[in-house]
Structures are given as C-alpha cells and as structure tokens.
C-alpha positions as CSV (number, residue, x, y, z in Angstrom):
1,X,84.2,-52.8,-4.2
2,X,87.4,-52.7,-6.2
3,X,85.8,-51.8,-9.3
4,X,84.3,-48.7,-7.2
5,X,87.9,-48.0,-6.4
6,X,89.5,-48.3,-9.8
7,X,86.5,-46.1,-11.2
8,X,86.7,-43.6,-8.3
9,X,90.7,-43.1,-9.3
10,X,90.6,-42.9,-12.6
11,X,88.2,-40.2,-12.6
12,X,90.6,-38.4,-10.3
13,X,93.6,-39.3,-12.4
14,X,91.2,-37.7,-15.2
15,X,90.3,-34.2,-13.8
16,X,94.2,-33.9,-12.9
17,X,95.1,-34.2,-16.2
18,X,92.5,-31.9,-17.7
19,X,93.8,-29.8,-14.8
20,X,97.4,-29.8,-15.8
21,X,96.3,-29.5,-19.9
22,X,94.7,-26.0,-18.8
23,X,96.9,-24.3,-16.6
24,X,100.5,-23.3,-16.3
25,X,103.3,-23.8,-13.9
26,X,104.0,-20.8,-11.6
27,X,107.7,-19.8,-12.5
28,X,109.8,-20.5,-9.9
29,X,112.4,-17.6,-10.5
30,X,112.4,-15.2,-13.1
31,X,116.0,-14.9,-12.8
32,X,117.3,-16.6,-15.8
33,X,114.7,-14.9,-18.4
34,X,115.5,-11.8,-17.1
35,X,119.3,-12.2,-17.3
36,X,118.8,-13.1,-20.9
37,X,116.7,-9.9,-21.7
38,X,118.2,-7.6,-20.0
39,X,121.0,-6.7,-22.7
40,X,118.3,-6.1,-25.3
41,X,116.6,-3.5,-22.9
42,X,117.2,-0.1,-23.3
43,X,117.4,3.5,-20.8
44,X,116.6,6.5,-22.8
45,X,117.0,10.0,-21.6
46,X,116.2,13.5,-23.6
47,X,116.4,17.0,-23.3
48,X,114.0,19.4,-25.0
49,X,114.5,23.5,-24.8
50,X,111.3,25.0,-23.7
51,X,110.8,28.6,-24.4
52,X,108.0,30.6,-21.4
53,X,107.7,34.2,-20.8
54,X,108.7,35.7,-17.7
55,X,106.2,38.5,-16.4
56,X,107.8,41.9,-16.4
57,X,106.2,43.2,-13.8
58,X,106.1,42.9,-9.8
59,X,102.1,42.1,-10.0
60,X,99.7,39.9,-11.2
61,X,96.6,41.0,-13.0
62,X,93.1,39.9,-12.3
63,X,91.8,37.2,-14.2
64,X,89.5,38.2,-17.4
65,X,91.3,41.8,-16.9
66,X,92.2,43.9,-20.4
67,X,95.6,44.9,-18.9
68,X,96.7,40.9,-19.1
69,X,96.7,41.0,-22.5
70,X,98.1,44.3,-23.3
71,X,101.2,43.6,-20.9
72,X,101.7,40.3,-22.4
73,X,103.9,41.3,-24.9
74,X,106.2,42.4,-22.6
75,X,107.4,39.0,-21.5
76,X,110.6,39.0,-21.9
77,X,111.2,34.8,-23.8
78,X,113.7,32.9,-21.8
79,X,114.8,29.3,-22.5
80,X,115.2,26.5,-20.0
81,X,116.8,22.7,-20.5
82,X,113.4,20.4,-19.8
83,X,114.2,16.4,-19.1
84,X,112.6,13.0,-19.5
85,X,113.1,9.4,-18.8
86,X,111.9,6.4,-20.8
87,X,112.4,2.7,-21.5
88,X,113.1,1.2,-24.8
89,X,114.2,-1.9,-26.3
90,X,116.3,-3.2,-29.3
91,X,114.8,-5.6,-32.3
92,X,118.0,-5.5,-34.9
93,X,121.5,-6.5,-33.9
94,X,122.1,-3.0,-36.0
95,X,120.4,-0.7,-32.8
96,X,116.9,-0.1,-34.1
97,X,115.1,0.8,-30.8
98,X,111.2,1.0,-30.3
99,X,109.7,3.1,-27.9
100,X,106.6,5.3,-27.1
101,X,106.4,8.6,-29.0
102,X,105.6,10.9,-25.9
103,X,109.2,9.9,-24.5
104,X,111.0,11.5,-27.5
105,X,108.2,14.0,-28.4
106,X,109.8,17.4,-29.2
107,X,112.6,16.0,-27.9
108,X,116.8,18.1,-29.2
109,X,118.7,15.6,-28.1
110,X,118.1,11.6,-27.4
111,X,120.4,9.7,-25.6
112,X,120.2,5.8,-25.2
113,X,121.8,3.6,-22.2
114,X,122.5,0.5,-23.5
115,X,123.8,-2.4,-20.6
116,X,123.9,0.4,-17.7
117,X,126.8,1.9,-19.2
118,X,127.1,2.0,-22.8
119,X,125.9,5.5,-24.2
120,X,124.6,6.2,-27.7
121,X,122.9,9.2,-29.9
122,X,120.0,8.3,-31.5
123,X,118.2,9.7,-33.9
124,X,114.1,9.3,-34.8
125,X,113.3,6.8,-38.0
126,X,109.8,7.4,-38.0
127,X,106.8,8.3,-35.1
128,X,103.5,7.6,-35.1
129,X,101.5,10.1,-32.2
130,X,98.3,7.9,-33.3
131,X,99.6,5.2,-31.8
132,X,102.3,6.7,-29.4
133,X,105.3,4.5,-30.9
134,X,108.6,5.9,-31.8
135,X,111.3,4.2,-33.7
136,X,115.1,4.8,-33.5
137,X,118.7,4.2,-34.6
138,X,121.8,4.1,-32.5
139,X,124.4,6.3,-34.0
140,X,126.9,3.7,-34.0
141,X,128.4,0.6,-36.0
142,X,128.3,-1.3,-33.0
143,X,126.1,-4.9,-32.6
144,X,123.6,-5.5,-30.5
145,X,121.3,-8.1,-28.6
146,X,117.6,-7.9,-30.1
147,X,114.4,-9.0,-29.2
148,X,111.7,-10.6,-30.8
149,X,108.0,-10.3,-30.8
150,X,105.4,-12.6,-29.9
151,X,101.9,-12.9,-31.1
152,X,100.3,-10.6,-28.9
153,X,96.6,-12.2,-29.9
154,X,98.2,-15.5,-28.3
155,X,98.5,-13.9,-24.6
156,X,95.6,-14.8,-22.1
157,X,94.2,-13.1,-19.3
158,X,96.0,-14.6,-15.9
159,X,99.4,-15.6,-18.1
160,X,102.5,-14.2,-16.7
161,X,104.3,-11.5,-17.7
162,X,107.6,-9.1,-16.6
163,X,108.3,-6.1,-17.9
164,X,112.0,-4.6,-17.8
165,X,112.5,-0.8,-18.0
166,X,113.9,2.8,-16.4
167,X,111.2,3.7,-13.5
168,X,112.1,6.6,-11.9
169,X,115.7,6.6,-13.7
170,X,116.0,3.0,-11.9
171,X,117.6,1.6,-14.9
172,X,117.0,-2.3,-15.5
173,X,114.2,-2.7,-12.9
174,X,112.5,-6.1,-13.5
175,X,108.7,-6.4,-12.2
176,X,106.5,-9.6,-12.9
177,X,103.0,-9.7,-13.2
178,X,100.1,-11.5,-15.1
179,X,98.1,-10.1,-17.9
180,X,94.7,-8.7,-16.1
181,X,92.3,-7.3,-19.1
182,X,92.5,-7.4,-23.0
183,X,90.8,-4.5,-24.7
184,X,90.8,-2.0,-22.7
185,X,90.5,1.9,-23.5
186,X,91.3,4.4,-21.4
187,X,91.1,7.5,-23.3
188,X,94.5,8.2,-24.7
189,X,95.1,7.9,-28.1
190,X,92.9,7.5,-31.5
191,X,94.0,3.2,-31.4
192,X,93.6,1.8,-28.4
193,X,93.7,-2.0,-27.5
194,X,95.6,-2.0,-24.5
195,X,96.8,-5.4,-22.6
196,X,96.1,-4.7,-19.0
197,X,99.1,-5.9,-16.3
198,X,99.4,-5.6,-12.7
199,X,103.4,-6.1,-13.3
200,X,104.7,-2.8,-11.9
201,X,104.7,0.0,-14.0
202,X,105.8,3.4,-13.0
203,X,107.2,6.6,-14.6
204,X,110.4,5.9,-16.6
205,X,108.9,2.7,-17.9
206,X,106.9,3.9,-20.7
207,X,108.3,2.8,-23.9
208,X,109.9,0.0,-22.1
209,X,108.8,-4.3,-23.2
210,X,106.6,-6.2,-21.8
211,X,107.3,-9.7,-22.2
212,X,105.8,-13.4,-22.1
213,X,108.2,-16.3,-20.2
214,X,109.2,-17.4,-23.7
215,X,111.0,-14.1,-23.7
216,X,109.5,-12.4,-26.5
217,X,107.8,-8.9,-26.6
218,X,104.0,-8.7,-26.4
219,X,103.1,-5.9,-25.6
220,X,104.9,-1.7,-25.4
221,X,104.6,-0.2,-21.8
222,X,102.7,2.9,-22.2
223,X,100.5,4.6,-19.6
224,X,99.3,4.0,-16.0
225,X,96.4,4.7,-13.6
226,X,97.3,6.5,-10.7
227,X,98.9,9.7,-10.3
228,X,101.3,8.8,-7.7
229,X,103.2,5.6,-8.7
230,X,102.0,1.8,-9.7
231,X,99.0,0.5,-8.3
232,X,98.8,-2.4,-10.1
233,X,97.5,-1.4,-13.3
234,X,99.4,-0.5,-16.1
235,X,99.0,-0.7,-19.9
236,X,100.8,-2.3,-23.1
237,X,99.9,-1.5,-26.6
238,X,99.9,-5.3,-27.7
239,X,102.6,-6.6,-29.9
240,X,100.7,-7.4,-33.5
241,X,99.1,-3.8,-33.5
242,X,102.5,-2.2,-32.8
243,X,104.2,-4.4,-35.2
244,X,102.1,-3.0,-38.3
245,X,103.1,0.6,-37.4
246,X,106.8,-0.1,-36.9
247,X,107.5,-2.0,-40.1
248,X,105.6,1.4,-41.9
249,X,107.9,3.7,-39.9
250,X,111.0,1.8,-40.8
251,X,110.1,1.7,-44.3
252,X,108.3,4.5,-45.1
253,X,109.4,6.8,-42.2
254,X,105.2,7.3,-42.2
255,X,102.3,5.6,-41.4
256,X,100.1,4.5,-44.2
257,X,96.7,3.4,-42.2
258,X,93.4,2.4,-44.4
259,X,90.9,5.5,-44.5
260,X,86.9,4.8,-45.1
261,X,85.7,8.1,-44.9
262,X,83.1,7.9,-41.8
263,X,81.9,9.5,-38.4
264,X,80.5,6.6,-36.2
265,X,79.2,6.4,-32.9
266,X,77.6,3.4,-30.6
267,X,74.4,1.5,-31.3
268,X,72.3,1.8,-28.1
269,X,69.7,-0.6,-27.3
270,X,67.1,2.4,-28.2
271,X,68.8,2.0,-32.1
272,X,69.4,-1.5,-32.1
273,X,65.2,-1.4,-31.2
274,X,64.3,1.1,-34.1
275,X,66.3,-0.4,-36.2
276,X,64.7,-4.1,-35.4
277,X,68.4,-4.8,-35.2
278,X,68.8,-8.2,-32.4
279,X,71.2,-6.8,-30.3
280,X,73.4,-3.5,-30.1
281,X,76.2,-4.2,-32.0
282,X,78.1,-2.8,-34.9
283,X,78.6,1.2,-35.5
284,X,76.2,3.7,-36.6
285,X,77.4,5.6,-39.2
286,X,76.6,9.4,-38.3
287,X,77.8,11.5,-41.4
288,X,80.2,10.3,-44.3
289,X,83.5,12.6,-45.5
290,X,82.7,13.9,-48.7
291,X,84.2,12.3,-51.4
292,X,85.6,9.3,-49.1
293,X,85.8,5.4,-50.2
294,X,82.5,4.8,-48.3
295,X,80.8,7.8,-50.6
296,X,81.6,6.3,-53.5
297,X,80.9,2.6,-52.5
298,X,76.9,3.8,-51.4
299,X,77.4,3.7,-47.6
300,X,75.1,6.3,-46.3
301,X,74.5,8.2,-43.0
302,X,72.2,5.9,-40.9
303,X,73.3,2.6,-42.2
304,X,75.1,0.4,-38.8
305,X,78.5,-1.6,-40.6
306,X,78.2,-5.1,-38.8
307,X,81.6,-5.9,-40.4
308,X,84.6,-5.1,-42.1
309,X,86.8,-7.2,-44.2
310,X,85.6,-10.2,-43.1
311,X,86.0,-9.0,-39.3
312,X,82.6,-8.5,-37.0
313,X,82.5,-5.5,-34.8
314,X,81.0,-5.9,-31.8
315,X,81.3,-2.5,-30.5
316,X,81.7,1.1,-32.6
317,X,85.5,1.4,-30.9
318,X,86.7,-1.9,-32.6
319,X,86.0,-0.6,-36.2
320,X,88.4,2.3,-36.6
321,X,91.3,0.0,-35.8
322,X,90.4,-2.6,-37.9
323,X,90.3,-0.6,-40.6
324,X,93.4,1.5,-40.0
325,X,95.0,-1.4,-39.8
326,X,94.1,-2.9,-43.2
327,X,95.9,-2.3,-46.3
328,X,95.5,1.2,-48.3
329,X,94.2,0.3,-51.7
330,X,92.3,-3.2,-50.9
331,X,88.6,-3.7,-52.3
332,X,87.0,-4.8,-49.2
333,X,83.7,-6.1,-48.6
334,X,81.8,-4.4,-46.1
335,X,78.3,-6.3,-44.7
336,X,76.0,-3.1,-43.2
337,X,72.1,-2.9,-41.8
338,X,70.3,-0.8,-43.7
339,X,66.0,-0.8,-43.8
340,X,66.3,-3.9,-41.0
341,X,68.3,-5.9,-43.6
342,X,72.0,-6.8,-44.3
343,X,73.2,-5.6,-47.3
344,X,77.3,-5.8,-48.9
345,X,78.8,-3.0,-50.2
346,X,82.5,-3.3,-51.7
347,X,84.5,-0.2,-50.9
348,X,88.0,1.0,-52.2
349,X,89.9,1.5,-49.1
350,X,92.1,5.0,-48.6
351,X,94.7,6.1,-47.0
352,X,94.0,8.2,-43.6
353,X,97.3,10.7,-43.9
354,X,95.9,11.9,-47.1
355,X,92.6,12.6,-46.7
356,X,90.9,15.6,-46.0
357,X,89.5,14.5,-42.5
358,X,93.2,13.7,-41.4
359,X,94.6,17.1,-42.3
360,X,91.9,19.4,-41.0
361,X,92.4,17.1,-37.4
362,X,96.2,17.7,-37.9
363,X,95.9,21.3,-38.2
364,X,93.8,21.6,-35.8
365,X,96.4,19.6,-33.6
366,X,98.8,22.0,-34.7
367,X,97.0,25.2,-33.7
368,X,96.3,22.9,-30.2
369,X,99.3,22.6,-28.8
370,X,100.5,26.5,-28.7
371,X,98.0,26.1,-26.2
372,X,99.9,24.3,-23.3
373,X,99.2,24.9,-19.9
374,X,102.5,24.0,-18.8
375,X,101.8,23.0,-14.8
376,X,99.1,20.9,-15.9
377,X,101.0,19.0,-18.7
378,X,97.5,19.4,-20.7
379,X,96.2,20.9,-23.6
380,X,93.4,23.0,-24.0
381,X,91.2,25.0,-26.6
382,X,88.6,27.5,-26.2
383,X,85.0,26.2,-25.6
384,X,82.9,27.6,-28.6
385,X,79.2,27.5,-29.7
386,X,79.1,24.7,-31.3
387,X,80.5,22.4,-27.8
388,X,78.2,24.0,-26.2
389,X,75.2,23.1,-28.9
390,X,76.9,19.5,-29.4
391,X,76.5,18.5,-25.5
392,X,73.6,20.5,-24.4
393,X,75.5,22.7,-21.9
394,X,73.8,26.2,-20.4
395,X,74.0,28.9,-23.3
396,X,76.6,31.1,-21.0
397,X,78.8,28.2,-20.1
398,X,82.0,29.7,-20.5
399,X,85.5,27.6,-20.3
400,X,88.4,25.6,-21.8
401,X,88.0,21.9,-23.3
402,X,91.0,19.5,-22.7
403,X,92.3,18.0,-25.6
404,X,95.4,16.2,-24.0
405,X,96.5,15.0,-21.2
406,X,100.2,13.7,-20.5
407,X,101.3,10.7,-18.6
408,X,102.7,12.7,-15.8
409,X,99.9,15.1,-15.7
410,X,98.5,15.9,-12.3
411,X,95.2,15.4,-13.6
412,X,95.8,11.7,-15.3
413,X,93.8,9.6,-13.6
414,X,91.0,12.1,-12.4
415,X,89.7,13.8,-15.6
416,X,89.6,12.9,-19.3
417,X,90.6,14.2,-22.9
418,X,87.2,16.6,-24.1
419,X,86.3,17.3,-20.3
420,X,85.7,21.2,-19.9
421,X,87.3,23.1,-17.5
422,X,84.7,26.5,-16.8
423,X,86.2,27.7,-12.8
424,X,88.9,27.6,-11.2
425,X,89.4,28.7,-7.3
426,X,85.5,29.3,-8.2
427,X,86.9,31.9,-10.7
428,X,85.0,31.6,-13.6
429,X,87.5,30.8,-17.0
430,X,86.8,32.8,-19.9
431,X,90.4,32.3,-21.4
432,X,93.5,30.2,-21.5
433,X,95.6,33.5,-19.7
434,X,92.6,33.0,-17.2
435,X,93.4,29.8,-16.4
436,X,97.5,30.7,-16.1
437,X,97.1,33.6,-14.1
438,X,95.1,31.5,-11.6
439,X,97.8,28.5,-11.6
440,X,100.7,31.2,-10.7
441,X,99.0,32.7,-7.8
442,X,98.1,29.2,-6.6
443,X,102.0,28.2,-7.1
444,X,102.9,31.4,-4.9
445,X,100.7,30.4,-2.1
446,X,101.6,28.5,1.0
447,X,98.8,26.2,-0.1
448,X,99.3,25.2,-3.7
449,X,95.9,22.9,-4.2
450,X,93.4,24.2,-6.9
451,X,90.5,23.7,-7.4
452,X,89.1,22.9,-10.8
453,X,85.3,22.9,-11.7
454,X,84.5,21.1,-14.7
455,X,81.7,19.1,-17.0
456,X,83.3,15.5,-17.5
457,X,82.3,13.3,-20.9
458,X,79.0,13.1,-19.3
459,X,78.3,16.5,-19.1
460,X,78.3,16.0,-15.3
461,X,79.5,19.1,-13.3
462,X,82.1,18.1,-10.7
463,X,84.5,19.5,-8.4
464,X,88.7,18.6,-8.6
465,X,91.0,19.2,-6.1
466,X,94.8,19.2,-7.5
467,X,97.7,19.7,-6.0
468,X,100.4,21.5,-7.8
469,X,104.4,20.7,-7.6
C-alpha cells in the first residue's frame, strides 16, 4: 500500500512540474513594466493641407450627366488644415522614433509628445508604404529613454502582451492582452505577417509598441477590425520583419528588398493533382518579368518554387516576403517542381525599387491616388476591359475598383482592397464624379446611409449599407 502511495505522488509531483516547465505565471500587475516604458513611448500629431473644390453652383448635376464635367472646372480650390493622431516609440537615446507610415503620410508638419508634455518637430528619415513603417528624428539635442526589440519569432500564441499608445488622443493608455494568431493577412499592404492581439487597440494607437513582459518591442501597432473601436483584435507587424526595413531606412533613407522577377499565385489541390505534386504547397509561378533574376536563372512560367534560400514555403503568400527580405545581390538556391520532379536552380537576386515591375506599380500608384474619394478615405480606379476579362464579370459591368482602403475608412472592415464598386443608391457608377456626386447628396440628406453595390474578391455581388459622418 505505501508503495501505491509513493508511486501515485510522484506521478503527481511529475505532471506539476511538466505543468509549471510549460506555462507562464499570470502577471500580477502590469504596473511596474509599464512605468518603465512609458518614457520611451511616444504621442505624435500632424497636420496635412488638403486642397477640394467647392461647387460653384447652387445645384447638383445628375450622375453620368455631360454638364458635371464641363462645370467642373469652375470649382473654385480652397485649402483646409486636415489632422491625425498616432503612437510612436523611441529606439536611440538620440530621438529616432518608429512609427507606421499612414500616420505621417502626406503629412506638413509632425509634432511628437514626448512624456505628456515635452514637445518636439520631427522630421521623416526614411518610409517604407510597403510595409507601413516610418522612421523619425526629433529636432532636438536632447537625450532620451529607448527601447529595444525582442525577437518577434520567439513570441507564442497565448503569451502576454501590452501595448502603450495615443487612442483617441488618450496619450499613454496602457492595455494588456495575449498574443491570439501569428501570420495573419488581412489585406493591407504588399508584406504582411501580422501578430494578432486582443490587447486593446483603437484609433490613435497605430504606430504605437507592442511589447512582451520582458519589456521589449515585438511587434508595431498597425490596423484593426472593426469600424467602431477595439473589439479585441488588433494587429502588429512583428518585430524581426520591421527591424530589416528600419536599419535600411536609417541607412539608406530607402528600402533595398530582394527582387526575383515573378507573378505567383496558389497551388490548389486541382494543381497540386496535375502536377502529381503530394500536397498543395509552394507557389505557382504564372508569368516571369522579362529580363528578371528568375529569367536568367531558367525558372519558367508553370514551374511551383517549393523553396527559397534554404526556406520552404508552405503557402504562395509566404514567398514574396522571404524573398524581399533577403539580401540584394545573393546567389541563392532555389528548389522548384517542374515535369513532377524537383529540380535547383541558382538565381542572382535583384533589387525590387529598381526593377521594371516596381516602377510601372509605382506609377501606377502615383496616377492612383489623384483618385481619392475623400468621405470614403479609399482609393479607386476605373474598371477597364481587361478586370472585366481577368475575373469573368458581365461584358457591360460598369464601375470603380478599390485600390486602398484607410484605417479609419468607413468601409474597413466590410469590403476589401480590388473589390468593385458598380451602384450606388442603385445608381449605376460609370465614373469616379459619379460616385462623388452621389456621396454629397447623401451627406445633404437627413438620412446619410448609402448604399454601395459591389463584386467582392470572389466576384460575389453584394449589397453595403454605410453610414457617412
């Protein structure tokens, strides 16, 4: 019987030990990290002159109506003082400040709030709209508290987490959390790898740290789900990816991100089948840039790249941030499927912000954002023939494709970047004054909802109810 009992407790005195080895303490105040923190976190305000034209006449015309565009002219340009709120935080005693780039985007004038009541102009090192960081420097030979970052690949789902920031012009608001998802996409930007947190996260915050309890940065506040406020899940671009882009900015002022020179897209289970590949994995190369690292190292439309660098990809989103993230001129080997076999081809990396694909996209940006649709906080071009080939729509599908969306947006959280907008107050859009003239009569209503028909990513046809401020 008593060697039952000695048995019977050390296997308990066994499985409590494994349980302590696997878990963490819950924190019983965050009090002291954040006190220590605080200092190195940092309120940042701008103000950016915005430019509309007022309508000269007492009357709207009808949308799709000639007279819209000959009266257009007419406007007469009048300037405005536009404002936003962000979050930031120092990493050199000498006030070099990292935030996200759509806080200081277009911005004349930054100011940064250092310790609630410290004030300082600041002026941009380097930005990177790829990856929506921004770097800055204080104006001032003044010493400050810095941060340091943690190794972002290190963080776990269910570890806790606070981040510190400026919601709502709340200055040093501290919310705690645990990490809830790695990975994640949502849709934003051309790199995304976002840490997923329930901590709090609201307007004002973006920009702002998100921290582990040892007190050092893993991850940059950026966007949110949910129009209205926090609902418990926000998004971080994790600390190792960011860190690449910053020491480029402070250097170079630039980015200098590896360049292959290929348009991929998923591996379905119908490929991976053709293809007598096991599983879907890896990304299909559809077409190769002519003249690109992977044209002159053999790769060819059709072949599936399994892995880069030494690094398998899993899924087609993992490749173009691996490889942006490795070093411009590196001889890399690269293991593809091609005629059901694995083959290696060594290719010459590039560099993205020199190639040909990178400056047609950035023109294109360019020629993009004249075409804001201000009360929307999106972007928009004309639907053309070729969208209409590309995703099988109805040949007389008329309408305007998104092509950003801002953080505040009314429509963040309910549509997506390359949805099409074709009616609107089931007024069909033909044009981008369309679109405007509908949105002011909608603002001078009593009602001010609209109502947005569009296709979504799916080429589904859905309805959208918005209300406008």
């Amino acid at each position: 019987m008593k060697k039952i009992k000695i048995v019977f407790i050390s296997i308990i005195l066994f499985f409590g030990f494994l349980n302590q080895s696997y878990s963490k303490p819950v924190p019983e105040s965050f009090a002291d990290l954040a006190e220590k923190l605080m200092p190195s976190v940092v309120n940042i305000s701008t103000s950016t002159t915005v430019v509309t034209n007022s309508n000269p006449l007492p009357f709207q015309f009808p949308p799709g109506s000639p007279f819209g565009d000959m009266f257009k002219e007419f406007g007469n340009p009048q300037e405005r003082q536009s404002a936003a709120l962000g979050s930031g935080f120092i990493i050199d005693e000498k006030g070099i400040v990292i935030t996200n780039n759509h806080v200081i985007q277009d911005a004349d004038d930054i100011i940064v709030r250092v310790n609630g009541d410290q004030e300082f102009k600041a002026k941009v090192l380097g930005a990177d709209p790829l990856m929506d960081i921004a770097v800055l420097q204080l104006e001032t030979d003044e010493k400050f508290i810095p941060v340091s970052f943690g190794d972002s690949d290190k963080a776990r789902i269910g570890d806790w987490v606070i981040a510190i920031g400026n919601p709502f012009g709340l200055g040093g608001t501290v919310t705690a959390g645990i990490i809830s998802a790695r990975n994640r996409s949502i849709g934003l930007s051309r790199y995304e790898d976002f840490i997923q947190t329930d901590a709090s996260i609201n307007s004002g915050n973006s920009g702002g740290p998100l921290f582990d309890m040892e007190g050092n940065v893993i991850g940059i506040n950026t966007a949110i789900l949910g129009r209205n406020g926090s609902i418990g899940i926000g998004f971080s671009i994790p600390s190792n990816s960011a860190q690449i882009v910053i020491n480029q900015l402070i250097e170079f002022g630039e980015t200098k991100r590896g360049w292959l020179g290929v348009r991929i897209q998923d591996v379905t289970k119908e490929i991976a089948d053709v293809e007598k590949l096991d599983k879907p994995r890896g990304a299909l190369v559809a077409s190769v840039a002519e003249n690109s690292p992977s044209e002159k190292a053999g790769i060819k439309a059709g072949d599936i790249i399994l892995e880069f660098n030494g690094k398998k990809i899993s899924q087609m989103k993992e490749l173009p941030a691996i490889v942006a993230r490795t070093e411009v001129g590196k001889n890399v080997e690269v293991k593809i499927w091609r005629d059901k076999k694995e083959i290696i081809k060594n290719v010459l990396l590039g560099r993205l912000e020199t190639s040909e694909d990178f400056k047609v996209s950035e023109k294109q940006k360019k020629i993009d954002t004249t075409n804001q649709i201000e009360d929307l906080k999106i972007t928009v071009r004309t639907l053309n023939k070729e969208d209409i080939k590309n995703r099988k729509l109805p040949n007389q599908t008329t309408g305007l494709v998104i092509t950003s969306i801002q953080n505040n947006s009314p429509l963040a959280g309910s549509i997506e970047v390359n949805s099409i907008i074709v009616e609107a107050q089931k007024e069909r859009i033909k044009s981008i004054d369309d679109l405007k003239q509908i949105i002011k009569q909608v603002l001078n209503s009593n009602q001010k909802t609209i109502l947005l028909a569009i296709y979504n990513n799916q080429n589904q046809r859905r309805y959208i109810g918005i209300k406008l401020d």
